[in-house]
LUMDOVO-817734 format. One line per 2 residues: number of its first residue (from 1); their letters; for each residue x, z, y of C-alpha. Coordinates in Angstrom, 3 decimals, padded with zeros to 6 digits, always signed. Layout:
NUM = A = X/Z/Y; ... $
***
This chain:
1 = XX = +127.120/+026.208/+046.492; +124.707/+026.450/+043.850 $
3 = XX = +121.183/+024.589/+043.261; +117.757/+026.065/+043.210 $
5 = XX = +114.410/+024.892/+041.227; +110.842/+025.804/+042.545 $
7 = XX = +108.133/+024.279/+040.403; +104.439/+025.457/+040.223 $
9 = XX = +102.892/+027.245/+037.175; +099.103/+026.073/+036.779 $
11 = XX = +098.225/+029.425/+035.067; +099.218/+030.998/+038.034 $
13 = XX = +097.456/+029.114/+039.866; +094.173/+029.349/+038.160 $
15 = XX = +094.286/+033.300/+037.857; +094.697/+033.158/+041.415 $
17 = XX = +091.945/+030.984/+042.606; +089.456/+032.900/+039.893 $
19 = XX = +090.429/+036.203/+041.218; +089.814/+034.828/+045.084 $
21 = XX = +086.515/+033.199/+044.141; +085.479/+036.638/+041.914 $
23 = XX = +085.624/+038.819/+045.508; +083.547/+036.110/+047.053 $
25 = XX = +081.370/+035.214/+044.397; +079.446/+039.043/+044.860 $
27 = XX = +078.482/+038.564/+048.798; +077.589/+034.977/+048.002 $
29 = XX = +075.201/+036.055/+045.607; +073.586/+038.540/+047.468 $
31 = XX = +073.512/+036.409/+050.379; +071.982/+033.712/+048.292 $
33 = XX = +069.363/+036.086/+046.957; +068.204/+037.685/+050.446 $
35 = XX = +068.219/+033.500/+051.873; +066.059/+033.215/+048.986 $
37 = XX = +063.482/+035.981/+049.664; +063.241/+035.291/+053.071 $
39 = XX = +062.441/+031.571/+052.410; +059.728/+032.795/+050.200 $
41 = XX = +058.113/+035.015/+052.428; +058.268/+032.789/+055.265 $
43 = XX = +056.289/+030.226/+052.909; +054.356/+032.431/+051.855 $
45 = XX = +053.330/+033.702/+054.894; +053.158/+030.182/+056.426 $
47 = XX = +050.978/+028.753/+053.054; +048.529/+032.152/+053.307 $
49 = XX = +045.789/+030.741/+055.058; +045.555/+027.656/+052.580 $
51 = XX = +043.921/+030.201/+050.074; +041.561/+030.778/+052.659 $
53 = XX = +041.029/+027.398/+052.661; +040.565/+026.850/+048.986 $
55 = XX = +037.787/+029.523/+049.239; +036.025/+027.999/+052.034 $
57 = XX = +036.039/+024.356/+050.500; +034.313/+025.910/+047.132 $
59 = XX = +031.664/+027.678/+048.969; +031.214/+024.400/+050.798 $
61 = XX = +031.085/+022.740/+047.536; +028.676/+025.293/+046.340 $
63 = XX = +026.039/+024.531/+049.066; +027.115/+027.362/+051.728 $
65 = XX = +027.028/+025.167/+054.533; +027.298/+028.227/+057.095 $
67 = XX = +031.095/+028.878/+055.563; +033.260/+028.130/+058.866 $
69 = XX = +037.212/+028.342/+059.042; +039.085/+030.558/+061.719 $
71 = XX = +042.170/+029.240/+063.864; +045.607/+029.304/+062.305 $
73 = XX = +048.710/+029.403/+063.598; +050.560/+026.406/+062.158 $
75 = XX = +049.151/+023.616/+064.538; +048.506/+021.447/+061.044 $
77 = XX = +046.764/+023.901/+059.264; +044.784/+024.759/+062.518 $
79 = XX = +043.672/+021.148/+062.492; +042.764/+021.265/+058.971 $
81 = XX = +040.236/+023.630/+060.279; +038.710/+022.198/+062.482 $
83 = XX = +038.327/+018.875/+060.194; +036.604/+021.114/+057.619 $
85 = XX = +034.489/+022.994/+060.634; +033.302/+019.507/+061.967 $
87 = XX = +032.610/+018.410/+057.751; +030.512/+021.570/+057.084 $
89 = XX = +028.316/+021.088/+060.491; +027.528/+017.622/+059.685 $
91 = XX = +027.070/+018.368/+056.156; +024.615/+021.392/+057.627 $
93 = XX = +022.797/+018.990/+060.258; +022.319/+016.008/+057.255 $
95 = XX = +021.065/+018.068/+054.806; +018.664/+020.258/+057.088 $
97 = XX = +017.227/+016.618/+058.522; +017.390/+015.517/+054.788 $
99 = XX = +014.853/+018.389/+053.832; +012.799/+017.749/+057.215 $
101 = XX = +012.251/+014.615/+055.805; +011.513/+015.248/+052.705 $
103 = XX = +008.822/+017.549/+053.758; +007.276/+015.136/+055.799 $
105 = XX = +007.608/+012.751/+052.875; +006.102/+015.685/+050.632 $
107 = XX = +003.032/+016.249/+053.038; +002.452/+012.672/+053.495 $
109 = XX = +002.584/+011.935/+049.268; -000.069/+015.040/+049.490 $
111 = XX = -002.427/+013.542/+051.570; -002.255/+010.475/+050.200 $
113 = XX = -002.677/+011.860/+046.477; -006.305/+013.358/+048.241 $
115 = XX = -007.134/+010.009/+049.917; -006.617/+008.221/+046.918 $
117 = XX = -008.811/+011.484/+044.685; -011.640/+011.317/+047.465 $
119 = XX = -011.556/+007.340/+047.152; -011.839/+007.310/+042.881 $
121 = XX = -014.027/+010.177/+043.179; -016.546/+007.946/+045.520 $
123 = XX = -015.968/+004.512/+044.396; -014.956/+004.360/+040.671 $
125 = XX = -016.591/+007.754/+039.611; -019.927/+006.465/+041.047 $
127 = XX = -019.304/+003.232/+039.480; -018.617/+004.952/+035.770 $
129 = XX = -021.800/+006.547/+036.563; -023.371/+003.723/+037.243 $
131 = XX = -022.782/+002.133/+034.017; -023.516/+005.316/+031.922 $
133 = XX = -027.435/+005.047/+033.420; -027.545/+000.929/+032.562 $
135 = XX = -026.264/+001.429/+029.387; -028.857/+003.906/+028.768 $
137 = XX = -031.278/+002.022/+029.989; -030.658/-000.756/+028.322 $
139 = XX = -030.721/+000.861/+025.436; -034.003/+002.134/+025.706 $
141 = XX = -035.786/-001.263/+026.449; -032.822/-002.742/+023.265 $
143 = XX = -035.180/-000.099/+021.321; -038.386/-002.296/+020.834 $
145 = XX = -037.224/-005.775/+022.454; -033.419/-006.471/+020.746 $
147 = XX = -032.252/-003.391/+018.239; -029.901/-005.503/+017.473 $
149 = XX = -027.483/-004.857/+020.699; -027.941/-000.851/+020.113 $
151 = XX = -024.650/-000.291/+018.696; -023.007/-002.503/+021.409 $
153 = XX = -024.962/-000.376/+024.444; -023.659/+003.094/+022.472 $
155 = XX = -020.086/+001.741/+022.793; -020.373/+000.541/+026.253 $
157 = XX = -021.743/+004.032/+027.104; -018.973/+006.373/+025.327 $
159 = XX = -016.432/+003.586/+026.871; -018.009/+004.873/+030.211 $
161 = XX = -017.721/+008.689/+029.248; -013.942/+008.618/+027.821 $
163 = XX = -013.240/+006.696/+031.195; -015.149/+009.721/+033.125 $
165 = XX = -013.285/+012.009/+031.465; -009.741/+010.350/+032.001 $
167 = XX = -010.717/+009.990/+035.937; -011.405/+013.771/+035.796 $
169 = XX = -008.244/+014.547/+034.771; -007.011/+012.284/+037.161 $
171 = XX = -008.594/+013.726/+039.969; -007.481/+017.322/+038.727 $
173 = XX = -004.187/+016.047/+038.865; -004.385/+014.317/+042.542 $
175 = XX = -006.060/+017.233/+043.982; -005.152/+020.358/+042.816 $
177 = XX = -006.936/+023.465/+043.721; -006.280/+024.886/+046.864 $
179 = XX = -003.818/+027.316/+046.857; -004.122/+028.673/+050.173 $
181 = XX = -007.560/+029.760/+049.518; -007.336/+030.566/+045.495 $
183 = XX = -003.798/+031.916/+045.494; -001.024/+030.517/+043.494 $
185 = XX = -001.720/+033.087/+040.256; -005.317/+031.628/+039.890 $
187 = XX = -004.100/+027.936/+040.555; -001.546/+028.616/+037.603 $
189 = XX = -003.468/+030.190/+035.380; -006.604/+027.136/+035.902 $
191 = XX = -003.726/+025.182/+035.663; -002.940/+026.170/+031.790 $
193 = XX = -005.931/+026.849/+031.099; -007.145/+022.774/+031.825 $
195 = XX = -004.094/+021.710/+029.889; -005.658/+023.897/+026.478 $
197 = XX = -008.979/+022.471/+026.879; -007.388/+018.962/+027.193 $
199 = XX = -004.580/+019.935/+024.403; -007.875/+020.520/+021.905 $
201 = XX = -005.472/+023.507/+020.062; -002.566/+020.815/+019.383 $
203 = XX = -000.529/+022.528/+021.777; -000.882/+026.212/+023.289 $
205 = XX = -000.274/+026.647/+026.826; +000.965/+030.724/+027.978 $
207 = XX = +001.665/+031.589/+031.232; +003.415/+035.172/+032.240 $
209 = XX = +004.013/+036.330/+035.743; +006.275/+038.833/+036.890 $
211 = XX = +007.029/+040.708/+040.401; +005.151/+040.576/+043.505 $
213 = XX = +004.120/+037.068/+043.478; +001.304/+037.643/+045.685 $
215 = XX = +003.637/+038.198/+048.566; +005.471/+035.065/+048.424 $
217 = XX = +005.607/+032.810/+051.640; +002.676/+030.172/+052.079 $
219 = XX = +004.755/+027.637/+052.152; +005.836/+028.310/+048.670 $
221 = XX = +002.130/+028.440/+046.674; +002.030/+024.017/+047.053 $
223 = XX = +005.468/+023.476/+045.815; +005.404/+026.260/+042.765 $
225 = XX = +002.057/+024.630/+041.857; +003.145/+021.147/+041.986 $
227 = XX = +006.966/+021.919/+040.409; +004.735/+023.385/+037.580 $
229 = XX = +001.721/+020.978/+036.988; +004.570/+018.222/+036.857 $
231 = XX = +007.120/+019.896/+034.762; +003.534/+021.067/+032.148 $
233 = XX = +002.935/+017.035/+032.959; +005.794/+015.976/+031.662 $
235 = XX = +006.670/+018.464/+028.459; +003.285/+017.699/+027.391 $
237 = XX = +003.638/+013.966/+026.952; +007.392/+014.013/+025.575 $
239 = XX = +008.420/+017.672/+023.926; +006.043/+017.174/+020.670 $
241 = XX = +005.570/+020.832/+020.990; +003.228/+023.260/+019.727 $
243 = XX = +003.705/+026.151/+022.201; +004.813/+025.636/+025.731 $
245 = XX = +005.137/+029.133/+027.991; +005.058/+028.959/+032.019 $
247 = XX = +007.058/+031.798/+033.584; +006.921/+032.874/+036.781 $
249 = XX = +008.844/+035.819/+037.898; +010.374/+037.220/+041.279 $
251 = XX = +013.402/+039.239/+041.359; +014.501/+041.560/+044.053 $
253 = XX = +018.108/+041.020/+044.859; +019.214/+043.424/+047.855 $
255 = XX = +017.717/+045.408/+050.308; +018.117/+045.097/+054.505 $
257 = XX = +018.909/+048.255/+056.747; +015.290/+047.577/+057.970 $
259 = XX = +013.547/+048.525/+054.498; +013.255/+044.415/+053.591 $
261 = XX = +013.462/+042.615/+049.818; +015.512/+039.489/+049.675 $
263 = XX = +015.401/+038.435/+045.983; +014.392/+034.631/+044.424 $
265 = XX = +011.909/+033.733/+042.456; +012.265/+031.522/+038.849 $
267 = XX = +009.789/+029.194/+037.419; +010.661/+028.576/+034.106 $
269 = XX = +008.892/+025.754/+031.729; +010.078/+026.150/+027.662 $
271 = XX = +008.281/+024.388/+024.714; +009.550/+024.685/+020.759 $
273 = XX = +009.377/+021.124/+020.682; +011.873/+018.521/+019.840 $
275 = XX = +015.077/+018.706/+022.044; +016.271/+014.743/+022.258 $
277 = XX = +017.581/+014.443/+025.423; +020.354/+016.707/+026.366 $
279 = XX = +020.355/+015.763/+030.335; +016.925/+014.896/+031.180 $
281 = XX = +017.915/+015.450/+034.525; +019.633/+011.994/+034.458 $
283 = XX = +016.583/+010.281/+034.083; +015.320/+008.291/+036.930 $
285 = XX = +011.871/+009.229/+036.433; +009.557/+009.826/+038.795 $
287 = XX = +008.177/+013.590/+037.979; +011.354/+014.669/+037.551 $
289 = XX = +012.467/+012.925/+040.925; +009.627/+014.890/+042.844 $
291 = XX = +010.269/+018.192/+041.159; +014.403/+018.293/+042.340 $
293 = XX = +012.995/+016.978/+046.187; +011.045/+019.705/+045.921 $
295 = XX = +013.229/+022.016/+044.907; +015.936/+020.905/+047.228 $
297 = XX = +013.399/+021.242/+050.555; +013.284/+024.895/+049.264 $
299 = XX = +016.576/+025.522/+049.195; +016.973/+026.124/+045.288 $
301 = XX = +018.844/+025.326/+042.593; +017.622/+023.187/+039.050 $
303 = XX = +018.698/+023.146/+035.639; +017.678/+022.095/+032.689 $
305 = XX = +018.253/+023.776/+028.834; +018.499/+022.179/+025.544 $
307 = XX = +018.267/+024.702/+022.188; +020.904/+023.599/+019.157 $
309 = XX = +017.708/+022.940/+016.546; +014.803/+022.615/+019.035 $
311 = XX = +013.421/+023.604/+022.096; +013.733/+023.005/+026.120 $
313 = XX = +013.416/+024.898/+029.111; +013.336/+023.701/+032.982 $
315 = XX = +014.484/+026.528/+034.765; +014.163/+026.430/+038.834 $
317 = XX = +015.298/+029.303/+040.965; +014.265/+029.665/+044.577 $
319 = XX = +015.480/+031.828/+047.169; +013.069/+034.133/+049.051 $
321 = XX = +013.385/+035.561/+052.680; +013.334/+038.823/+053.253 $
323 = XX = +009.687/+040.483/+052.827; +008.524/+043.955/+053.642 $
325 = XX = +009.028/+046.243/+050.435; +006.345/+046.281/+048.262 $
327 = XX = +006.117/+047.363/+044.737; +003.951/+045.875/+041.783 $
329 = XX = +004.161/+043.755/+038.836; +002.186/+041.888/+036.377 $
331 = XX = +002.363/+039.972/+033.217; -001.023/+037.620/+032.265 $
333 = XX = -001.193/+035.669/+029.023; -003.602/+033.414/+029.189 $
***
């Protein structure tokens, strides 16, 4: 009958299979590639709103408290928003009862700086004064009965006048001028002009002024003046310098559909003096402490520069609310 022999050939085989799998291969692709972009932009479109919240966290993180997130439509993200709504309104409430208090604070250090003026000025000035007439006195009846204790009644008496003139400068200090009633350019400009008489030419004291600073809010003129007789305070007794300049200049920023100026205002302190300390800031001193409390009831920002050779400058910027428009500048060295 005969006999028959069926075996397989591999190579067959194999061109087979690789020509099936090359017709598939093309629509698997594709199909991979449009599974692909689909996933993507369902991601994408699902992950959009976390940009959003990026953005609103560094705003947060910049001190815009008023940023607020909008619903989403992902139930997680949505409560994402509403944890970072709740954060920013207790963040808003804290720090606006934060600066209340600090005001208060502020007022109450005030008063109690004029207390404690009127009470040296009445007590210990009068006491000072005091001494001054018995040491003249005795001096004069020293004269004929005991020459011999002359010298010592001169010493007590220019004892009594260097302590008279450090409780002046005390008291000048304590209570400044008022600068409701003088105006904040005046106060500023007695200001540096006490600290050249008391400087005695080993340090000059400029001031320049720039903008409208006449029309600044009331509530400003206290703070400016106090921000600058403590940062002057406190360049004079560490800087070493030989020149220290007080700026004070007000930049308009935008204008309002009703014809208003919103803008800021910068106080700047800068001496040529020896630059040690590159973060003063850091310090836990107590000027400096008062000056950023200050500045923080106000609303602005504070920084503090250090020149490569020499040199410092305390720069603190303060936002201004809107004013009516008004033009005018000035510049005063003094």
């Amino acid at each position: 009958m005969g006999e028959a022999v069926v075996w397989v050939d591999p190579t067959t085989l194999t061109a087979r299979a690789w020509h099936d799998a090359g017709r598939l291969i093309g629509p698997i692709l594709v199909t991979l590639l449009l599974l692909c972009c689909l996933v993507y932009a369902a991601l994408a479109r699902a992950l959009q709103p976390t940009r959003t919240i990026r953005l609103a966290l560094e705003r947060i993180t910049n001190n815009d408290l008023s940023t607020r997130l909008p619903r989403f439509d992902l139930a997680e993200l949505s409560a994402i928003s509403d944890v970072v709504n709740q954060l920013a309104e207790s963040l808003e409430a804290t720090l606006a009862q934060r600066n209340e208090l600090t005001r208060r604070l502020i007022g109450l250090q005030d008063e109690e700086r004029r207390h404690l003026a009127r009470e040296l000025h009445d007590e210990f000035g009068q006491c000072l004064t005091a001494i001054r007439a018995l040491a003249a006195s005795i001096r004069q009846s020293a004269a004929t009965d005991c020459p011999s204790i002359l010298e010592e009644c001169d010493s007590i008496s220019r004892t009594a006048t260097l302590m008279t003139e450090t409780l002046r400068g005390a008291l000048f200090r304590l209570r400044p001028p008022d600068v409701d009633e003088l105006g904040l350019v005046d106060s500023l400009k007695g200001l540096v002009a006490g600290w050249n008489g008391r400087s005695q030419g080993r340090t000059r004291f400029e001031i320049r002024l720039g903008g409208d600073i006449g029309r600044l809010p009331v509530s400003f003129g206290a703070s400016l003046y106090r921000i600058a007789q403590e940062a002057l305070t406190n360049t004079a007794k560490h800087a070493e310098a030989t020149r220290v300049v007080l700026q004070l200049t007000r930049r308009e920023t935008q204008s309002t559909p009703d014809g208003r100026l919103t803008g800021e205002i910068e106080l700047t302190v800068s001496d040529n003096g020896r630059a040690t300390d590159t973060d003063p800031l850091a310090r836990p001193g107590l000027g400096l402490l008062g000056i950023r409390e200050r500045v923080a009831t106000l609303g602005g920002r504070l920084s503090f520069d250090v020149g490569q050779e020499a040199g410092r400058a305390l720069r603190v910027v303060i936002p201004v609310a809107p004013v009516v428009e008004s033009a005018g500048s000035a510049a005063c060295p003094a």
